[in-house]
Structure formats: C-alpha cells, structure tokens
N, C-alpha and C positions, 0 to 999 in steps of 0.2 A: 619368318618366311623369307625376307631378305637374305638373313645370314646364311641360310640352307640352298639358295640360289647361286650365291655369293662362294659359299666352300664349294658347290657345284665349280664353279668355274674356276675356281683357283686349282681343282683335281685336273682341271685342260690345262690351265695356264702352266703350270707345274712344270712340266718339259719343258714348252717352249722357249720362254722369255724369265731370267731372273729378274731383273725390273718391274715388267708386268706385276710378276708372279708378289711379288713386294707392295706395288700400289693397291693389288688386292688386297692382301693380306691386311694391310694397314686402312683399308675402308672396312672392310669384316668386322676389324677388330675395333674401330669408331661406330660402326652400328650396336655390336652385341653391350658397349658400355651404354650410348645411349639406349635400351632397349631396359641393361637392366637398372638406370635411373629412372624409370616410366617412363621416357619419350619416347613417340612411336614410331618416331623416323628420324632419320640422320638427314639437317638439316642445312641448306646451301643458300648464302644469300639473306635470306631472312634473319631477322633478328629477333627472340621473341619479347613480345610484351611491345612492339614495336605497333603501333595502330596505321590500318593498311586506311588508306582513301581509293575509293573507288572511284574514278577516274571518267566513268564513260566515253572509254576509246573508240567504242563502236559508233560513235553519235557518224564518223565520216561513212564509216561502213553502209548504216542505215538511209542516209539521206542519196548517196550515190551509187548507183547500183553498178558502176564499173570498178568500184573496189571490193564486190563478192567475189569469191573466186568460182569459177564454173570449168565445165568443160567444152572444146571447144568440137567441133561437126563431127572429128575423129577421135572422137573420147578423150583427147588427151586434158588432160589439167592445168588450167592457164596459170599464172604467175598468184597468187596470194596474196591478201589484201594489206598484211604486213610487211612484203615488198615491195609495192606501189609507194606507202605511206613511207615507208624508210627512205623510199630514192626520195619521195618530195622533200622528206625534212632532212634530210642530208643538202640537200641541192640550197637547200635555204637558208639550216644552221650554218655551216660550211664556204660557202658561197662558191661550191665547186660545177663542174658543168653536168650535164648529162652522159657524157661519154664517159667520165669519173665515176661515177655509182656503179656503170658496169661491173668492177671490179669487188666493190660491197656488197652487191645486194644481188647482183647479176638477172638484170633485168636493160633492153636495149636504149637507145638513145630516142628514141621517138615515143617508146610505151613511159621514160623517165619523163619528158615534155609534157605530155598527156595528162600524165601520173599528177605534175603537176602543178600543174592548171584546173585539174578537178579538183584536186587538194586544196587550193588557194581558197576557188568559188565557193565549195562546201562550207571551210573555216568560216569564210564571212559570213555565207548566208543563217547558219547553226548557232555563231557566237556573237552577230553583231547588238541585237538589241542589249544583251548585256554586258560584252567587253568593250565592242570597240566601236561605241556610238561617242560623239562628244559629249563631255561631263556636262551636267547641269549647274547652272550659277551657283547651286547651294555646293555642290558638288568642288568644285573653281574655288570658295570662297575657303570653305572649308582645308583642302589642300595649302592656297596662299597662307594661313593662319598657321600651320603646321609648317612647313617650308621658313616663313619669317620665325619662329618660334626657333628653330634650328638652325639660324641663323644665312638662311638662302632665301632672300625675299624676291619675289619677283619672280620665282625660278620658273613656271610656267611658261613666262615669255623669253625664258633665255635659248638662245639656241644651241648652246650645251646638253641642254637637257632632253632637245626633242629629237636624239639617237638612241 
C-alpha cells in the first residue's frame, strides 16, 4: 500500500524536481525490498530486536494539568505538552535562558518560566520518595563498600562527586 502511494507521488514528482524525484524513487525501492523480506514497513530509527522500556513520560502530563494541551476561549490550540516539557529540559540540560528555547521549541519567555517551574515542582513531587530522597544507612553503607572496592573510599563525602 505504501509502494502504490509512493509510485502515486513519484508520477507528480516526475516533472517537477530530479532530486526529489530520486529520494523517492529510492524510499519505494527500500520499502518494496523490505516488504518482499516480510517486513511490513520501512523502518527509521528503530532497531529491531532492540527492547523498548516504557518510560511513563506522561507521569508530568497527569499530575499537572497545565501541560495538557487545550484550547483556549477562541478555539485556538495552546502550545503542547511536548513543548512546554522541551523548553523546561532544555533550559535545565543546557543551561540556556528562556528567550533561547524561543528559537527550539517556539514557545515565549514567560510560558518557558512557567513551563518550568511546573516542571521542576511535578519532577519532585512524582519522583521524590523513590529517587531523590536521601539514601538510607544500608543504603550509604552499601555504596561506601562499592566505591572503596573501586578504589574511591570515602567518595560520598567528596565534594567531586556531589556535581
């Protein structure tokens, strides 16, 4: 079905653009090999046999309701909840400003603020009992043992380590 879409648009492409006309041709011709290997689609990115973890991206989504996206009094469509979450983890991986994501993500200086600061609050409040509470003694003791073992004793308390 692909390939019959695909020759569809290469009979347009045809005049127009040689180039084009080339990049089709040569995705056509990588689907109908994959197609007659059995695979059912011409695949990007993926690797198979490659085990996906499921990730629960949405845990910010659900917990804050100002990164659903809606619309707003005049129908229009506010910004999307994978825009909000880009400007904040850009802003943070990055350590670039709010006026900076403008150009990434295009979303403004004040909804990028926002963005994230709700960002921040959700992370802690969703992931703190299990990431980022302080370890427990067994916890401490266990790590020291491992770290002296690898020849970095102490390393908990160095302050190397606590960037």
């Amino acid at each position: 079905m692909a390939s019959n879409l695909l020759r569809a648009l290469l009979q347009e492409e045809e005049d127009d653009d040689d180039d084009d006309y080339a990049t089709l041709l040569a995705i056509a011709s990588l689907e109908e090999q994959h197609s007659s290997e059995g695979q059912s689609s011409f695949r990007r990115g993926s690797i198979p046999g490659h085990v996906v973890i499921q990730r629960n991206r949405a845990k910010v989504e659900t917990h804050d309701s100002y990164f659903v996206q809606k619309r707003d009094a005049a129908g229009k469509i506010s910004l999307s909840s994978l825009q909000k979450v880009s400007a904040a983890m850009r802003m943070l991986a990055y350590r670039v400003s709010a006026v900076s994501v403008d150009d990434y993500v295009r979303i403004g200086k004040s909804t990028a603020i926002e963005s994230l600061s709700r960002f921040t609050k959700a992370i802690v409040a969703i992931f703190y009992d299990e990431y980022l509470r302080p370890p427990t003694d067994e916890e401490t003791a266990r790590l020291l043992a491992i770290s002296k073992q690898q020849g970095f004793p102490g390393m908990l308390g160095s302050i190397e380590c606590m960037h």
